[in-house]
Backbone as CSV, one residue per row, in Angstrom:
resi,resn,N_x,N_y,N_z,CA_x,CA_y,CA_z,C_x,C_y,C_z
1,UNK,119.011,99.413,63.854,118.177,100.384,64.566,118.847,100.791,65.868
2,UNK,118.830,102.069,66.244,119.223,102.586,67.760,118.002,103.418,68.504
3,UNK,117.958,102.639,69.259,116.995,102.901,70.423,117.720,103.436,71.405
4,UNK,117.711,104.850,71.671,118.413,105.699,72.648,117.647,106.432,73.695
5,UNK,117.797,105.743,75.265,116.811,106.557,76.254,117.734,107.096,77.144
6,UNK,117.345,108.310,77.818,118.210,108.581,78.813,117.393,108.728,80.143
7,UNK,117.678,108.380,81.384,117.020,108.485,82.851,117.266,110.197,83.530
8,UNK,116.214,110.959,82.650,116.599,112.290,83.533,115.909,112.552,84.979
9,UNK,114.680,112.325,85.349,113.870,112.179,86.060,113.587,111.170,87.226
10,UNK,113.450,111.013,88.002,113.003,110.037,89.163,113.084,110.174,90.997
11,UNK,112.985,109.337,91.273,112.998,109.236,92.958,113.282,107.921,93.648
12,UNK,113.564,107.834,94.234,113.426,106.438,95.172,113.523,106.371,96.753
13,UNK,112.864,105.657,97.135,112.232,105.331,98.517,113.196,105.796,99.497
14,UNK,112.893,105.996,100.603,113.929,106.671,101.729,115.303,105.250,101.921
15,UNK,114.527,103.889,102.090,115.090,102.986,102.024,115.741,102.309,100.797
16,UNK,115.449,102.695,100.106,116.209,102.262,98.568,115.194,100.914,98.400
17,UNK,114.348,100.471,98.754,113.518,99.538,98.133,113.118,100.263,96.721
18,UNK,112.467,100.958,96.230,111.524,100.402,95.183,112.206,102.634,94.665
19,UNK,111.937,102.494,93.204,112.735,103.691,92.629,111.760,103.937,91.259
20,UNK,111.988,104.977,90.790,111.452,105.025,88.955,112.167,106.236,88.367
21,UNK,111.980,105.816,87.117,112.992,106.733,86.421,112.292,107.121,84.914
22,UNK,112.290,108.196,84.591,111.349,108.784,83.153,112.550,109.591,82.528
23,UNK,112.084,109.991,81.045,113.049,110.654,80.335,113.005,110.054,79.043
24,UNK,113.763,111.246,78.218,113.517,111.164,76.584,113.862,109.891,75.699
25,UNK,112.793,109.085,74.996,113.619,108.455,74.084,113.630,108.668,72.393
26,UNK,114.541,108.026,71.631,115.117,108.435,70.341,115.490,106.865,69.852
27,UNK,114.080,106.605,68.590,114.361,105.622,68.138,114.706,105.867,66.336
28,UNK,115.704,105.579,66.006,116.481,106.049,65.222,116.712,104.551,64.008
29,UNK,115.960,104.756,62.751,116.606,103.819,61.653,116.622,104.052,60.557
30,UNK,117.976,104.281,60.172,118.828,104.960,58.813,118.030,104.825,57.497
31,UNK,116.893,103.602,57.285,116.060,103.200,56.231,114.237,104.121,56.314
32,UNK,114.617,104.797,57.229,112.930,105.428,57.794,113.185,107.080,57.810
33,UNK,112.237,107.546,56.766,112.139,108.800,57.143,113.772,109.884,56.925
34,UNK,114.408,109.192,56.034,116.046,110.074,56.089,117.019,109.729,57.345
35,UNK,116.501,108.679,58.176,117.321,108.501,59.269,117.161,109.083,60.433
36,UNK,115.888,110.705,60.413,114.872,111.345,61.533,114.613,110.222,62.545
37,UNK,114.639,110.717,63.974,114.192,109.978,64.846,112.503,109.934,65.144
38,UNK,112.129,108.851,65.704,110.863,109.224,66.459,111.090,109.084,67.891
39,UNK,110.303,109.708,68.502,110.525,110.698,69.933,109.649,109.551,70.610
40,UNK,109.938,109.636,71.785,108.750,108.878,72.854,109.496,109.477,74.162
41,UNK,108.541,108.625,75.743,108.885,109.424,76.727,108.874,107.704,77.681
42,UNK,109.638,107.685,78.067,110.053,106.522,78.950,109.798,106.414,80.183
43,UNK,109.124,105.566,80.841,108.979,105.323,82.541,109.332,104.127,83.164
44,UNK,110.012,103.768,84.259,110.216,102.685,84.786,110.052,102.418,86.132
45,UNK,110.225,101.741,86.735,110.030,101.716,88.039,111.123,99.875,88.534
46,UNK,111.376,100.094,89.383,112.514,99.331,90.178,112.356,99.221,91.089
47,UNK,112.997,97.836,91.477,112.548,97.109,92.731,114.325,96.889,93.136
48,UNK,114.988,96.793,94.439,115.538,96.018,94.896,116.040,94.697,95.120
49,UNK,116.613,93.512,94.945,116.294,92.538,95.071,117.248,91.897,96.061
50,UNK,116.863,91.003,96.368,117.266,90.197,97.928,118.746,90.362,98.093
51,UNK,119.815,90.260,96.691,121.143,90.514,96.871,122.128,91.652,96.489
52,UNK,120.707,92.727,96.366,121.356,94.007,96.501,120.920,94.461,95.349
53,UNK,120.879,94.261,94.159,120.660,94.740,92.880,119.002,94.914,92.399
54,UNK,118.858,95.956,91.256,117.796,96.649,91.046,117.447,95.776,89.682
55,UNK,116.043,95.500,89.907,115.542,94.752,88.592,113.897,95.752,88.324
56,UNK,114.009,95.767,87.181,112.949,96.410,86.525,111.256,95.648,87.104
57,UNK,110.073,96.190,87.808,109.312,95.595,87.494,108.026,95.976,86.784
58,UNK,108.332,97.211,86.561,107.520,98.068,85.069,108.279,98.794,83.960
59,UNK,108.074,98.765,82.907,108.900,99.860,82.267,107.585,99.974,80.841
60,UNK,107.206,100.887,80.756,106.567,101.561,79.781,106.690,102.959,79.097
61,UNK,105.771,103.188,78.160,105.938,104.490,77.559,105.356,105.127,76.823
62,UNK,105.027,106.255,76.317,104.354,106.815,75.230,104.978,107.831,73.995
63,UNK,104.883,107.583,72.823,104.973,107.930,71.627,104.720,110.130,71.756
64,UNK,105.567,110.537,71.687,105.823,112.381,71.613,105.804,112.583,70.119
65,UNK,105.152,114.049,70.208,105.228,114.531,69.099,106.497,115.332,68.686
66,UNK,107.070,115.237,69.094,108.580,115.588,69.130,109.333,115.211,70.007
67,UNK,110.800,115.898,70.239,111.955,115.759,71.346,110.874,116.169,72.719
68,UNK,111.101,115.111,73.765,110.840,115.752,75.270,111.905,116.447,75.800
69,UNK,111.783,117.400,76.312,112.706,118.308,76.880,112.888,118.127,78.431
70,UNK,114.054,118.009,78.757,114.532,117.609,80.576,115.542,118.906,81.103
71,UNK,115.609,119.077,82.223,116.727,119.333,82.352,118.500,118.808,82.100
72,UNK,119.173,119.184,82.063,120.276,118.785,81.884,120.984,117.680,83.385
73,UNK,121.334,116.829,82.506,121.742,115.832,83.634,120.617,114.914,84.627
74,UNK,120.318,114.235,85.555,119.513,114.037,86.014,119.192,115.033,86.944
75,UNK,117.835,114.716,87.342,117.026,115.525,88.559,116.549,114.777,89.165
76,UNK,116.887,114.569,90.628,115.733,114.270,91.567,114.194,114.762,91.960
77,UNK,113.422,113.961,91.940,111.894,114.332,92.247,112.179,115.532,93.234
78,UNK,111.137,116.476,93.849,111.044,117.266,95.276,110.585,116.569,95.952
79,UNK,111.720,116.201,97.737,111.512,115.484,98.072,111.266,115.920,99.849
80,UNK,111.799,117.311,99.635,111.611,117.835,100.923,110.544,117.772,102.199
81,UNK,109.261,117.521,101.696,107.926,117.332,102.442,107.532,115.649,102.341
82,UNK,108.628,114.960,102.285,108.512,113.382,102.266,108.004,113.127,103.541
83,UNK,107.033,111.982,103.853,106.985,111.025,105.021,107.781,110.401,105.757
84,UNK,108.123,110.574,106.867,108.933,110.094,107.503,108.704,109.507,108.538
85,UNK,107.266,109.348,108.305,106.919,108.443,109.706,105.815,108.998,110.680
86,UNK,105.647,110.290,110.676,104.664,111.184,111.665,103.398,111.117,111.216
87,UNK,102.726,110.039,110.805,101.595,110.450,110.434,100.234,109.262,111.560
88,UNK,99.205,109.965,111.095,98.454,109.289,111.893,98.106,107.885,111.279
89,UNK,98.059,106.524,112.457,98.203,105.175,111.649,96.698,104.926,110.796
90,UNK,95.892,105.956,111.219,94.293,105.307,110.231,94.557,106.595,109.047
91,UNK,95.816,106.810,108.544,96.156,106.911,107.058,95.677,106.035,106.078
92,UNK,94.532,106.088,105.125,94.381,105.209,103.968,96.128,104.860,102.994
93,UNK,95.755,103.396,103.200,97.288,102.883,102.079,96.927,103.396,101.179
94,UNK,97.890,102.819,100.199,97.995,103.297,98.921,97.212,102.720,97.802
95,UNK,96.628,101.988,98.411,95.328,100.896,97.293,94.156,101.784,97.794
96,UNK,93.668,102.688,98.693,92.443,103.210,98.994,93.048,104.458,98.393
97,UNK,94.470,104.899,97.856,94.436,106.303,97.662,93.817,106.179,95.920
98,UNK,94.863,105.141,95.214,94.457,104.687,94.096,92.867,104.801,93.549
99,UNK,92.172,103.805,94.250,90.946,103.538,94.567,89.942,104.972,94.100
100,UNK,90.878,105.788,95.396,89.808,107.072,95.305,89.897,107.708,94.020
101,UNK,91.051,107.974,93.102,91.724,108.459,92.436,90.452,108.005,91.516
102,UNK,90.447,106.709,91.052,89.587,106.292,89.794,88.217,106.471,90.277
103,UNK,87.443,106.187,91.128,86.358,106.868,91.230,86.474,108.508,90.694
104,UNK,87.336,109.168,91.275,86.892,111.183,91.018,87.276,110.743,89.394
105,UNK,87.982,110.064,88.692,88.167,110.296,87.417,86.874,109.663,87.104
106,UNK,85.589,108.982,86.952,84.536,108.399,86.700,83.631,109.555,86.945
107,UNK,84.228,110.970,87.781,83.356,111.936,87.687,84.016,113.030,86.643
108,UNK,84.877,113.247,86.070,85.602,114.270,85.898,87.126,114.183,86.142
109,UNK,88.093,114.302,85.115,89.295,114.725,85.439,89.521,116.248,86.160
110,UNK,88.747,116.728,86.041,89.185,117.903,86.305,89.044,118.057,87.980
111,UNK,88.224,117.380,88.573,88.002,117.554,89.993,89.177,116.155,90.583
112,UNK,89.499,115.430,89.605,90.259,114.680,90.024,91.543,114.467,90.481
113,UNK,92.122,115.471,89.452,93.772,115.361,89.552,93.769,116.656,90.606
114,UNK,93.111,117.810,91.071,93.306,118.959,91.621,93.662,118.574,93.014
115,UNK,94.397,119.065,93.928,95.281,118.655,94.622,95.365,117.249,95.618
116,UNK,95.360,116.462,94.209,95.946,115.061,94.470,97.989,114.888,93.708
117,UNK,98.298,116.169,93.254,99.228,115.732,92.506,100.363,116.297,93.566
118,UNK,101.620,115.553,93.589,103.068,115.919,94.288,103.796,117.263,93.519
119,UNK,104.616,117.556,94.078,105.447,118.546,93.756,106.207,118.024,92.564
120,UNK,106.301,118.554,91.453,106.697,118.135,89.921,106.127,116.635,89.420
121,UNK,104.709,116.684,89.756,104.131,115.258,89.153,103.888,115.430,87.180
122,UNK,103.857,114.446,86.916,103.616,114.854,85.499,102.870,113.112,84.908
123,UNK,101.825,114.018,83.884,101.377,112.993,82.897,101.732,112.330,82.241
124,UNK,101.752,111.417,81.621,102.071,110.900,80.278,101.250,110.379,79.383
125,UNK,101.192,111.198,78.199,99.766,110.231,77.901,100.223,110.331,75.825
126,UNK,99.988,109.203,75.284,100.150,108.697,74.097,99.826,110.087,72.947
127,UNK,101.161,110.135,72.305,100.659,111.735,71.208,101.027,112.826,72.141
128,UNK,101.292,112.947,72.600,101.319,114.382,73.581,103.042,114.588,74.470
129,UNK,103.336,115.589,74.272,104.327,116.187,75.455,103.606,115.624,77.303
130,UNK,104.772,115.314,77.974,104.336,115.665,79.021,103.832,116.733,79.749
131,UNK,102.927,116.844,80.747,102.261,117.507,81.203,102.890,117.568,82.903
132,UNK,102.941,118.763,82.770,103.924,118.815,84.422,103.881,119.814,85.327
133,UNK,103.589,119.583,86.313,103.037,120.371,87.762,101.483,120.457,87.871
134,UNK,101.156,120.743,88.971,99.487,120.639,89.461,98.810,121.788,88.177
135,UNK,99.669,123.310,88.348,98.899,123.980,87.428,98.443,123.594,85.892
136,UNK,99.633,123.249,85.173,99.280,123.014,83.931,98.208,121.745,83.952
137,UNK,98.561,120.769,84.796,97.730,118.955,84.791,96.060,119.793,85.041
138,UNK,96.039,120.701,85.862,94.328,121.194,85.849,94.059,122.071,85.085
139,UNK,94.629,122.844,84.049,94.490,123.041,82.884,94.369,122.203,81.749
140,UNK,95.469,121.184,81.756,94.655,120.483,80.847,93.687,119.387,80.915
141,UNK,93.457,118.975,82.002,92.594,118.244,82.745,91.034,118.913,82.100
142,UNK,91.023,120.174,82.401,89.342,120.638,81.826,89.172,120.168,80.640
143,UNK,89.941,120.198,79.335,89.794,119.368,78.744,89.633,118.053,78.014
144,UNK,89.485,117.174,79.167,89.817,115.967,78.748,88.512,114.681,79.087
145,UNK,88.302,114.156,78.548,87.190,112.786,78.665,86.578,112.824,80.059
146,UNK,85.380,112.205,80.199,85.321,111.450,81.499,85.689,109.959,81.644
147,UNK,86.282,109.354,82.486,86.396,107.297,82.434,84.943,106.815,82.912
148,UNK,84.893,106.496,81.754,83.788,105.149,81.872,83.999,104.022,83.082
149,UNK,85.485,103.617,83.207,85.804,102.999,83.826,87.235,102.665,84.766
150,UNK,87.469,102.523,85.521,89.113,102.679,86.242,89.141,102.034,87.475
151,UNK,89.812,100.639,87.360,89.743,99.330,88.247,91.446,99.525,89.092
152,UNK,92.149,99.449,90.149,93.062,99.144,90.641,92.872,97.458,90.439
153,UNK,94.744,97.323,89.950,94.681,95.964,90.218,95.930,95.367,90.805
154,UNK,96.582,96.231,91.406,97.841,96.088,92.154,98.184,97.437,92.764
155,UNK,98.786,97.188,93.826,99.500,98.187,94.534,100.453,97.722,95.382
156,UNK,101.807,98.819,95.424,102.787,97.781,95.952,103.287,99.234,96.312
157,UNK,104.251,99.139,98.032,104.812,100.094,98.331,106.376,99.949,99.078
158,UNK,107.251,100.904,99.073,108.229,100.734,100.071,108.068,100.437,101.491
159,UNK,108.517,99.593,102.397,108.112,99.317,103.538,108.991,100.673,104.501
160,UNK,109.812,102.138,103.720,109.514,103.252,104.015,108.431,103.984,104.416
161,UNK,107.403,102.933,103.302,106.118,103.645,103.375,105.985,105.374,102.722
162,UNK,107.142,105.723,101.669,106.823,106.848,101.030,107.281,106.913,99.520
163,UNK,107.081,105.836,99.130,107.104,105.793,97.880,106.388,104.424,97.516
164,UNK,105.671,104.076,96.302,104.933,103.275,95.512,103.998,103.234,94.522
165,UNK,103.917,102.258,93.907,102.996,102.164,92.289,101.800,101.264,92.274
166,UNK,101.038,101.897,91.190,99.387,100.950,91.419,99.711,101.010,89.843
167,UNK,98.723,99.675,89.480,98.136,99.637,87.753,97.310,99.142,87.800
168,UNK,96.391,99.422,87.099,94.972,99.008,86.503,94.200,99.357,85.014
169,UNK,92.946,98.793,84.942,92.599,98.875,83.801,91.905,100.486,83.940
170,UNK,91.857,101.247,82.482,90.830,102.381,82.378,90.183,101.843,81.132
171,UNK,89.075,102.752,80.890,88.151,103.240,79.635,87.203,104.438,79.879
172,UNK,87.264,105.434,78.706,87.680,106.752,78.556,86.263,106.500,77.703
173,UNK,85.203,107.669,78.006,84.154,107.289,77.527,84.112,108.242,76.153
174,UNK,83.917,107.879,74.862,83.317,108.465,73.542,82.941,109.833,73.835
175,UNK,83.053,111.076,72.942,82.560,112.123,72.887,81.513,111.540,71.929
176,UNK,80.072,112.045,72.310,79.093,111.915,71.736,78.643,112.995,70.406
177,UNK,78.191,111.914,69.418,78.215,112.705,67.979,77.015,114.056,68.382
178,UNK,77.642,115.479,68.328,76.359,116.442,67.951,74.883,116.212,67.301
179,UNK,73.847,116.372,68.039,72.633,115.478,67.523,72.034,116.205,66.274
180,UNK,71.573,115.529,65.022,71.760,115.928,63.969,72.525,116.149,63.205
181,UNK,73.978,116.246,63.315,75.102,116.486,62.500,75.782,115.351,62.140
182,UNK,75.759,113.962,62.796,76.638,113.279,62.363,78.308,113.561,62.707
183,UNK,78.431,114.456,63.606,79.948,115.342,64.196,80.073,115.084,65.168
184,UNK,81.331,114.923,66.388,81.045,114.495,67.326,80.915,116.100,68.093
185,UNK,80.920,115.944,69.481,80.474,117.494,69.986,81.634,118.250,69.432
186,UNK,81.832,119.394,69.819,82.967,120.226,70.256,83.393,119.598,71.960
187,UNK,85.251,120.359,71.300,85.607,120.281,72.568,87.117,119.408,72.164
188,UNK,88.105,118.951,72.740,89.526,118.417,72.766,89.071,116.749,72.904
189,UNK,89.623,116.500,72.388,89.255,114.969,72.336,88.396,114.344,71.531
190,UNK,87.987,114.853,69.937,86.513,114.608,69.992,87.086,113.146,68.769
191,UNK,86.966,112.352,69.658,86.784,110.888,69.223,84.866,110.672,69.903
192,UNK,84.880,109.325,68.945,83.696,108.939,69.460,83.357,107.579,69.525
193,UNK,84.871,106.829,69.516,85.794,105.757,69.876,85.923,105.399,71.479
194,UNK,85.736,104.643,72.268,86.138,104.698,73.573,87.179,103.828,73.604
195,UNK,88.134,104.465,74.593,89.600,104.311,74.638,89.833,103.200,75.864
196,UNK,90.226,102.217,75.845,90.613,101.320,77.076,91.958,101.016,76.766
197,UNK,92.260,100.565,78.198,94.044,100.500,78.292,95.036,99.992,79.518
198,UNK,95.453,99.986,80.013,95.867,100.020,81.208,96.854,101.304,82.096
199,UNK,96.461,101.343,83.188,97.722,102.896,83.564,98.452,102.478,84.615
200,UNK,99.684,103.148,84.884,100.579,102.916,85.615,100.975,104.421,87.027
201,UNK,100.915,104.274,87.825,101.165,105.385,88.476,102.386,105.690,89.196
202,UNK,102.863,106.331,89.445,104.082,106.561,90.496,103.375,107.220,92.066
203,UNK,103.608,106.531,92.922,103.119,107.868,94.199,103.978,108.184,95.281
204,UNK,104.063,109.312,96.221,104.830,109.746,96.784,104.181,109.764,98.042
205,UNK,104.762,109.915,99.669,103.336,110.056,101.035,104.400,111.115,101.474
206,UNK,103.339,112.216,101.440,104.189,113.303,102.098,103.759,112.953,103.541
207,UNK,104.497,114.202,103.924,104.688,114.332,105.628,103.198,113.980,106.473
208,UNK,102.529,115.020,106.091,100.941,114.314,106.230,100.726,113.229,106.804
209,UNK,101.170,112.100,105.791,100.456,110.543,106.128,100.022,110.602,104.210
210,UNK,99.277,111.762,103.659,98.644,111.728,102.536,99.955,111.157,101.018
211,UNK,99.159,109.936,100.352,99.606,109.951,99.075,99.250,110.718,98.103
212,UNK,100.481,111.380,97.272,100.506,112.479,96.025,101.407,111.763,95.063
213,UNK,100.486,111.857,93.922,100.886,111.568,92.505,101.588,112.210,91.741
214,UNK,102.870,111.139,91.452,104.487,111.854,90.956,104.065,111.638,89.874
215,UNK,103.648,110.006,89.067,103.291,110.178,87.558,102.538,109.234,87.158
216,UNK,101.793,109.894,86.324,100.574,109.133,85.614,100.936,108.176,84.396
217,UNK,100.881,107.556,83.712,100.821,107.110,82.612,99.910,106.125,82.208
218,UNK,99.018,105.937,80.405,98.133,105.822,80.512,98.658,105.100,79.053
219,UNK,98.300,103.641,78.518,98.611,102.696,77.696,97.878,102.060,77.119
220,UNK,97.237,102.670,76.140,95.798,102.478,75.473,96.073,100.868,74.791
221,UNK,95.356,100.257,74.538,95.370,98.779,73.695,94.477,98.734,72.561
């Protein structure tokens, strides 16, 4: 079997503490399917360590319905409106930005992700192409579940203070069956299954003081 990923995507901290990296993968075996690949979309995130070198301390991913498409070669995140320090010190960290994040999703994605997201943030979510920039994420955001539930259970940042990651648990509440039909409503999503999982985030602190979300990803169980 060949398992082939490439790192087109990412950022890392002003200080080189803590980094992540996304981009296409291609899992490939000559006995499956004519030797056709299956597609997925890769995320990682990296830490520094005491003698200089970078060790993984997330790496996850989700299953595409085809090839993900990158630019050619790598790309750096947009990094121009980064934090650099000017902000006011009763800035909420990054565990109260988190925090807030899963509450507005317990009301609505759609009021949630709207300008909480960074400059080229993108989704990831199981079955699906990525989803990328504020416009398209609140487009497809109207369509999508409300969370039943969404706990922070870590948060960890560059001592830059403009880059870092949170994970926690979600659950994605059932579309309810149409009454009388035995169907679930109309509408995108119509399971009537509730989805739990864990998610992983990437975040960025612009100039502001404010944290904005580079990338989502979401790891159903």
């Amino acid at each position: 079997m060949q398992l082939i990923w490439e790192p087109r995507y990412g950022d890392i901290a002003s200080n080189g503490e803590l980094g992540y990296l996304t981009g296409p993968v291609r899992n490939i075996l000559p006995s499956r399917n004519n030797g056709q690949p299956r597609h997925s979309n890769y995320a990682s995130v990296w830490k520094r360590q005491a003698d200089g070198t970078y060790r993984v301390v997330m790496d996850f991913g989700v299953p595409t319905p085809g090839p993900v498409s990158y630019a050619p070669d790598f790309t750096r995140a947009p990094h121009a409106n980064r934090f650099i320090g000017d902000y006011d010190e009763h800035t909420p960290p990054l565990g109260a930005a988190d925090s807030v994040l899963n509450s507005a999703l317990r009301s609505g994605p759609t009021r949630a992700y709207r300008g909480r997201m960074a400059d080229g943030g993108r989704l990831l979510r199981p079955g699906q192409l990525p989803v990328v920039g504020e416009q398209s994420i609140n487009t497809w955001a109207a369509g999508q579940r409300t969370y039943a539930a969404a706990d922070t259970r870590f948060t960890e940042s560059a001592r830059s203070g403009d880059l870092g990651y949170s994970w926690g648990m979600y659950a994605i509440r059932p579309v309810p069956a149409a009454r009388g039909t035995g169907a679930p409503a109309a509408g995108r999503g119509r399971s009537t299954t509730p989805e739990h999982g864990f998610y992983v985030r990437v975040w960025v602190r612009e100039r502001n003081g404010q944290w904005k979300l580079a990338l989502d990803v979401l790891q159903p169980q």
